[in-house]
N, CA, C, O and CB atoms as a CASP TS submission, in Angstrom:
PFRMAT TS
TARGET T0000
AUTHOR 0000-0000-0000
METHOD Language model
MODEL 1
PARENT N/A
ATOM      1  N   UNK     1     113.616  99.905 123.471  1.00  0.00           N
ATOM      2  CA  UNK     1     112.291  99.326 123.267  1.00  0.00           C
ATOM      3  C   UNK     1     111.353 100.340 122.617  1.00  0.00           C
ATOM      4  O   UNK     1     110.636 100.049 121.660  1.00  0.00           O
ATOM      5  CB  UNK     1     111.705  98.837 124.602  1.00  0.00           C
ATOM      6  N   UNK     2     111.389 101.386 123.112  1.00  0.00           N
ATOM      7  CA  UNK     2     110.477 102.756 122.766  1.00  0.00           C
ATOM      8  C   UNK     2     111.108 103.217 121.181  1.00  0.00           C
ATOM      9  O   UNK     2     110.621 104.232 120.683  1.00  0.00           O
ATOM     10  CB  UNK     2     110.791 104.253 124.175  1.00  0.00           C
ATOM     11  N   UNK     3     112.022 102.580 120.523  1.00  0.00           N
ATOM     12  CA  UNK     3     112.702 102.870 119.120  1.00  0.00           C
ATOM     13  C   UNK     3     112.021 101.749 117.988  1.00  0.00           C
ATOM     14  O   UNK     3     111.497 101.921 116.887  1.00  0.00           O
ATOM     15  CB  UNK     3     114.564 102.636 119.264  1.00  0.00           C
ATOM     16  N   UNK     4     112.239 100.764 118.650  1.00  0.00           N
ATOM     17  CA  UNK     4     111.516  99.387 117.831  1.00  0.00           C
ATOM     18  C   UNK     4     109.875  99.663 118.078  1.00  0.00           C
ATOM     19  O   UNK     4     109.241  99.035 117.231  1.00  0.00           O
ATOM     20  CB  UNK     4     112.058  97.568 118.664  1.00  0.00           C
ATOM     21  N   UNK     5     109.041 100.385 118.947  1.00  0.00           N
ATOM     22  CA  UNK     5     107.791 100.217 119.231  1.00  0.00           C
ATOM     23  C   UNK     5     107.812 101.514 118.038  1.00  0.00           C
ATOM     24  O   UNK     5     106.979 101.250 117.171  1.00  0.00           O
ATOM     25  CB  UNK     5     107.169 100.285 120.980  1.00  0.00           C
ATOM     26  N   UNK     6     108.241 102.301 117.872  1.00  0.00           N
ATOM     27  CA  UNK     6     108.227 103.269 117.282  1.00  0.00           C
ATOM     28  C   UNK     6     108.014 103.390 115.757  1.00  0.00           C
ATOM     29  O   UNK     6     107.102 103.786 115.031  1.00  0.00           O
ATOM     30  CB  UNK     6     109.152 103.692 117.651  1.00  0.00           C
ATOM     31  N   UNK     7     109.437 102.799 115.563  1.00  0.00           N
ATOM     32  CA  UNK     7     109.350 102.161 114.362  1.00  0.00           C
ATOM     33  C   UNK     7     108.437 101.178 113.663  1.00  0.00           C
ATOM     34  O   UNK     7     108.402 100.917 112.461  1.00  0.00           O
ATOM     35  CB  UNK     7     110.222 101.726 114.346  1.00  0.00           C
ATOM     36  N   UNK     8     107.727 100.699 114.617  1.00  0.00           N
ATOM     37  CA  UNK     8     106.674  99.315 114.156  1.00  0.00           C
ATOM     38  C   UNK     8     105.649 100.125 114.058  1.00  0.00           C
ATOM     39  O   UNK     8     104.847 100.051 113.127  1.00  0.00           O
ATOM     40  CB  UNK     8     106.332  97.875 115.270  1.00  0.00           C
ATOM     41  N   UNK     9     105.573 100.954 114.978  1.00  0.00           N
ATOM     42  CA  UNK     9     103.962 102.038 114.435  1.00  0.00           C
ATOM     43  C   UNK     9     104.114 102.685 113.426  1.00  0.00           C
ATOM     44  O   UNK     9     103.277 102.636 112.525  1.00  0.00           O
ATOM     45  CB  UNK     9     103.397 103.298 115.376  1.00  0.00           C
ATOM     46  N   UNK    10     105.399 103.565 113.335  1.00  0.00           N
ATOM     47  CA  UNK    10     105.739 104.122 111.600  1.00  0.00           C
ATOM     48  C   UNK    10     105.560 102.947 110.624  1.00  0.00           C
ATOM     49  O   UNK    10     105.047 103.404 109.603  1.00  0.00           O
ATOM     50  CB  UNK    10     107.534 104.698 111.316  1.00  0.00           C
ATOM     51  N   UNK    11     105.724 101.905 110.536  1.00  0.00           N
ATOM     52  CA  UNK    11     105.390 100.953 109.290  1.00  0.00           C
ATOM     53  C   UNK    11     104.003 100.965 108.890  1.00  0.00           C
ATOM     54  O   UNK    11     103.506 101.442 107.869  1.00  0.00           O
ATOM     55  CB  UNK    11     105.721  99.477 109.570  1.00  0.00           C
ATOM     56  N   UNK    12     103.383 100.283 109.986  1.00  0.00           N
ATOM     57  CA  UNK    12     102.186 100.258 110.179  1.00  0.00           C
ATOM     58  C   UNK    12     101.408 101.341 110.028  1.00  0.00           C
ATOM     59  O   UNK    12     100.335 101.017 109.517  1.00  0.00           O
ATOM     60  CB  UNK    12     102.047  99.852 111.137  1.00  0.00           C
ATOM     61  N   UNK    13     101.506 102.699 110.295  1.00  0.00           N
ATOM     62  CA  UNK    13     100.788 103.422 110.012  1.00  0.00           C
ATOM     63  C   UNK    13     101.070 104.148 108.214  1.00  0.00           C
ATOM     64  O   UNK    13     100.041 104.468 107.617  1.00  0.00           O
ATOM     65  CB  UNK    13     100.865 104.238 111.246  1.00  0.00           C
ATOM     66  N   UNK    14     102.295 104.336 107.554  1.00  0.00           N
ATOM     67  CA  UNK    14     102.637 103.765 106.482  1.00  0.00           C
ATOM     68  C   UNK    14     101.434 102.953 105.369  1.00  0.00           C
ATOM     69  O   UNK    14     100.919 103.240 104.288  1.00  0.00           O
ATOM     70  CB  UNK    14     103.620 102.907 107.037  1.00  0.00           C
ATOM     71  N   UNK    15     101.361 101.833 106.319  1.00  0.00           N
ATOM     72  CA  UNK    15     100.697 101.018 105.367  1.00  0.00           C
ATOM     73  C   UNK    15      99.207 101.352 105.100  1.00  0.00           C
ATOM     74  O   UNK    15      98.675 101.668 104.036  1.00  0.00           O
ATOM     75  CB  UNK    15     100.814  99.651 105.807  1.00  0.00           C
ATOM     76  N   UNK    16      98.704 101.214 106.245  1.00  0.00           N
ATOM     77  CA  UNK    16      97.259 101.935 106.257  1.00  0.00           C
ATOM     78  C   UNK    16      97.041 102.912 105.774  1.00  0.00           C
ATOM     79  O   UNK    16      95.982 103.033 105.158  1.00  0.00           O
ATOM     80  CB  UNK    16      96.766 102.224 107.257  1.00  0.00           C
ATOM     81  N   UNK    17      98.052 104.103 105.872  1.00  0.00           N
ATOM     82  CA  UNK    17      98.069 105.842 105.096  1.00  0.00           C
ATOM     83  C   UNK    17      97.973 105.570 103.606  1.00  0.00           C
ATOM     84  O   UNK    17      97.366 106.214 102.750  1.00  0.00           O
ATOM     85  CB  UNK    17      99.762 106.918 105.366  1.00  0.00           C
ATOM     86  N   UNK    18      98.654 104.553 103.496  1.00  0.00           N
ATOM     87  CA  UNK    18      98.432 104.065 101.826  1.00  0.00           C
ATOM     88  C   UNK    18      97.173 103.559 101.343  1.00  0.00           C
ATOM     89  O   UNK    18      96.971 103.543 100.129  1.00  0.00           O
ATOM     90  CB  UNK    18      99.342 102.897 101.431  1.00  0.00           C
ATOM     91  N   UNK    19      96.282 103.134 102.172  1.00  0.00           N
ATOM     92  CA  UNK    19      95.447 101.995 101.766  1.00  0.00           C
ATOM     93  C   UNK    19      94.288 103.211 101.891  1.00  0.00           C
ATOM     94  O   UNK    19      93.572 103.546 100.947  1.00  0.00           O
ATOM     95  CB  UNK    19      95.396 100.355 102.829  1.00  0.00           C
ATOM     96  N   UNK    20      94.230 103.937 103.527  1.00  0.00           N
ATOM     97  CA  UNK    20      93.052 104.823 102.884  1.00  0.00           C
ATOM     98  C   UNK    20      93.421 105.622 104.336  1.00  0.00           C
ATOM     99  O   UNK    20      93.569 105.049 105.416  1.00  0.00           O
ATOM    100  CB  UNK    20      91.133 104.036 102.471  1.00  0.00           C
ATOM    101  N   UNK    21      93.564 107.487 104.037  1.00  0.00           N
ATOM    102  CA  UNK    21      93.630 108.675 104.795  1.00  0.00           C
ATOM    103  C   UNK    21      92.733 108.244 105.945  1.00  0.00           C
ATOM    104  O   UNK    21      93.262 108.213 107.056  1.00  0.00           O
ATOM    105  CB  UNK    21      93.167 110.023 103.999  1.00  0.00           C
ATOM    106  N   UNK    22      91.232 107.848 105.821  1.00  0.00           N
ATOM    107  CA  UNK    22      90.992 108.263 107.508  1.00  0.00           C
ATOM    108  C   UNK    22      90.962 107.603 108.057  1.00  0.00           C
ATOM    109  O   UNK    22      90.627 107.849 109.216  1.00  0.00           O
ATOM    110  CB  UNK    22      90.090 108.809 108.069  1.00  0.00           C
ATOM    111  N   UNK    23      91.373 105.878 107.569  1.00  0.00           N
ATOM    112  CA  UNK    23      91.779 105.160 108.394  1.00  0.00           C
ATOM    113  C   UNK    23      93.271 105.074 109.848  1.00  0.00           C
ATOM    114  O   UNK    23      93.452 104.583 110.962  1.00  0.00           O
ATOM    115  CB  UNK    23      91.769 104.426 107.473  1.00  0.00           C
ATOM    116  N   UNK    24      94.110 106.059 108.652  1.00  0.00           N
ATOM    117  CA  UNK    24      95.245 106.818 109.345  1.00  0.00           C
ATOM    118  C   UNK    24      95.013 107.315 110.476  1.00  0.00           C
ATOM    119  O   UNK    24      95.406 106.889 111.562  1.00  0.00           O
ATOM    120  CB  UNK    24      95.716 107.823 108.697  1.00  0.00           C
ATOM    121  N   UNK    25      94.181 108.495 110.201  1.00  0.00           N
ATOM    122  CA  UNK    25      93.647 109.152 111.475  1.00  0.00           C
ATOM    123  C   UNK    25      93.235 108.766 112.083  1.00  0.00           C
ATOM    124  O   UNK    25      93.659 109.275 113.120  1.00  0.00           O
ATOM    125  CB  UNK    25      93.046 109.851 111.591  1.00  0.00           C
ATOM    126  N   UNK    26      92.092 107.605 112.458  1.00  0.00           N
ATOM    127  CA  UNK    26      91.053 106.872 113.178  1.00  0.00           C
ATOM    128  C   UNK    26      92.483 106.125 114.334  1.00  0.00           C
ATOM    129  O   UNK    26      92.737 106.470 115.488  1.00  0.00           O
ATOM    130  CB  UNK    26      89.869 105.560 111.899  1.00  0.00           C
ATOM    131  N   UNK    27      93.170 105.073 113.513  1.00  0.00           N
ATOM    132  CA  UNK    27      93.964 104.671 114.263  1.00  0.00           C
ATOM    133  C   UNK    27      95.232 105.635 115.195  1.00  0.00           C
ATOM    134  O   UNK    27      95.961 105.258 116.112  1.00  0.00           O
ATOM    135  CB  UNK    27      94.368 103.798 113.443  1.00  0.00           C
ATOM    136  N   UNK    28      95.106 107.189 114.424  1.00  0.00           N
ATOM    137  CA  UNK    28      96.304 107.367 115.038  1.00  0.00           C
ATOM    138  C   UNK    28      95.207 108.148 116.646  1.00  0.00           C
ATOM    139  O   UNK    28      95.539 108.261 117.826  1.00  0.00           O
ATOM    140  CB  UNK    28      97.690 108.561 113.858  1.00  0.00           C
ATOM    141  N   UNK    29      94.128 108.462 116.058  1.00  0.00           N
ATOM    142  CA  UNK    29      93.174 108.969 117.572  1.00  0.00           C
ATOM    143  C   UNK    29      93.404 107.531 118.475  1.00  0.00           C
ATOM    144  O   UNK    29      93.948 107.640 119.574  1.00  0.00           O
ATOM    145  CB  UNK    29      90.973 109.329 117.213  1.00  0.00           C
ATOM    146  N   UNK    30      93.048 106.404 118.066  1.00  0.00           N
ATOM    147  CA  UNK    30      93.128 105.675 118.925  1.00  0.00           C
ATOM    148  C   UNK    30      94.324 104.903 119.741  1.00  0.00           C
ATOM    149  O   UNK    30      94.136 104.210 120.741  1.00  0.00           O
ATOM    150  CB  UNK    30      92.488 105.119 118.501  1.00  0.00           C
ATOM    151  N   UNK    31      95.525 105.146 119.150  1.00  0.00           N
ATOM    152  CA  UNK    31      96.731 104.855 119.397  1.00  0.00           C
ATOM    153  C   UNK    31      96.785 106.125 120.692  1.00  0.00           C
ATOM    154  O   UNK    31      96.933 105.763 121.860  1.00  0.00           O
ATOM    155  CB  UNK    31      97.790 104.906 117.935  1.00  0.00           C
ATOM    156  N   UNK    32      96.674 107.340 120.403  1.00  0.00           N
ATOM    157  CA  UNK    32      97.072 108.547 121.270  1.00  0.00           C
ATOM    158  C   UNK    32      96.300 108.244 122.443  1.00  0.00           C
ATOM    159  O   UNK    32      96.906 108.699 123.413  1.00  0.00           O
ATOM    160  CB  UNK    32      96.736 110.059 120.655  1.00  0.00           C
ATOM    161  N   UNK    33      95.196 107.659 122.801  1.00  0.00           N
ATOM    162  CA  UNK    33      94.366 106.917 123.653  1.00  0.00           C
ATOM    163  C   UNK    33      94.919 105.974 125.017  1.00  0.00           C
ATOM    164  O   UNK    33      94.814 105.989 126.244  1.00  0.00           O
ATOM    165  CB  UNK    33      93.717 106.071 122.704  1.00  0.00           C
ATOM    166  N   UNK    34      95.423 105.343 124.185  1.00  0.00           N
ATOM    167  CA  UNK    34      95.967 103.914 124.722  1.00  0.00           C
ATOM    168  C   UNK    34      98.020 104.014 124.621  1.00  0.00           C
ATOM    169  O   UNK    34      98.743 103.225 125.230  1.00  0.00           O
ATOM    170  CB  UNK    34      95.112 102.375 123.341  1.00  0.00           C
ATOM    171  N   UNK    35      98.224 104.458 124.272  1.00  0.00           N
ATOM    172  CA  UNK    35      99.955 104.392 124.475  1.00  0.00           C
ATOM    173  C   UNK    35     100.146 105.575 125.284  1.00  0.00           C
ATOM    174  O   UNK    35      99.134 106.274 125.339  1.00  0.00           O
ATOM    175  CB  UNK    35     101.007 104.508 122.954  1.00  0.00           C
ATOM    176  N   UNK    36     101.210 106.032 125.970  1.00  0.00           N
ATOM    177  CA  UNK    36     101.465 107.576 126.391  1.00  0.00           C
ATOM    178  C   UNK    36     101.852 108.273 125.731  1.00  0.00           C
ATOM    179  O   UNK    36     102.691 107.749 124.999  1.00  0.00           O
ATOM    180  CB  UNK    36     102.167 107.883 127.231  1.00  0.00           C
ATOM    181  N   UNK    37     101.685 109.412 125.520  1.00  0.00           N
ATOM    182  CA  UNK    37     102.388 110.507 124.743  1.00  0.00           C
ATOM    183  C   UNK    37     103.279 110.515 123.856  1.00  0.00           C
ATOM    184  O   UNK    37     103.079 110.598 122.644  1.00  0.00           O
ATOM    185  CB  UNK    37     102.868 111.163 125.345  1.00  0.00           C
ATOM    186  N   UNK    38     104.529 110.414 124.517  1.00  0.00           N
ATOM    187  CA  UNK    38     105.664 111.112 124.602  1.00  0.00           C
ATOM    188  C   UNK    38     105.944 109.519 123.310  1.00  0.00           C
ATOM    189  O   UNK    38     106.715 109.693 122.367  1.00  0.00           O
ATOM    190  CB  UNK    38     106.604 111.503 126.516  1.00  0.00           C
ATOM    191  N   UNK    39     105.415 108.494 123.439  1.00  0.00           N
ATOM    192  CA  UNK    39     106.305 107.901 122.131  1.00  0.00           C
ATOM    193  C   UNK    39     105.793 107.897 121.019  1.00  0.00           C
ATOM    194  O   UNK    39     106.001 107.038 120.162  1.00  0.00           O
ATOM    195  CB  UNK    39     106.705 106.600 122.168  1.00  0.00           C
ATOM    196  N   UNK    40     104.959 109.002 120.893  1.00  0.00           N
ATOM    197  CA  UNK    40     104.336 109.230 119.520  1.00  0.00           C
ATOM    198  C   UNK    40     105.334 110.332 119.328  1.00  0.00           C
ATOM    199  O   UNK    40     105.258 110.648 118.140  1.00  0.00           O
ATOM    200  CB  UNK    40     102.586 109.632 119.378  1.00  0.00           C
ATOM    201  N   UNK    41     106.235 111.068 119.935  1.00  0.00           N
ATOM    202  CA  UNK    41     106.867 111.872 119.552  1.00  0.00           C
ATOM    203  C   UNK    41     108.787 111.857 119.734  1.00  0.00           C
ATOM    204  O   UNK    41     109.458 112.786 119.286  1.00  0.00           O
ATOM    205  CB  UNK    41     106.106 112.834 120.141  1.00  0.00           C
TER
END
């Protein structure tokens, strides 16, 4: 589950990194927030 959740945030963040840098960041502060740790890594 933690491979597919993983992978769906790598797309997703992907797409947005494309569209515009600090949107990247904004979401990835707020992702680190709200998910635990360890599956951002």
């Amino acid at each position: 589950m933690a491979t597919v959740l993983r992978n769906l945030l790598t797309v997703v963040f992907l797409r947005v990194f494309s569209f515009h840098p600090l949107s990247f960041y904004y979401s990835l502060m707020i992702l680190t927030k709200f998910l635990p740790y360890p599956l951002l890594h």
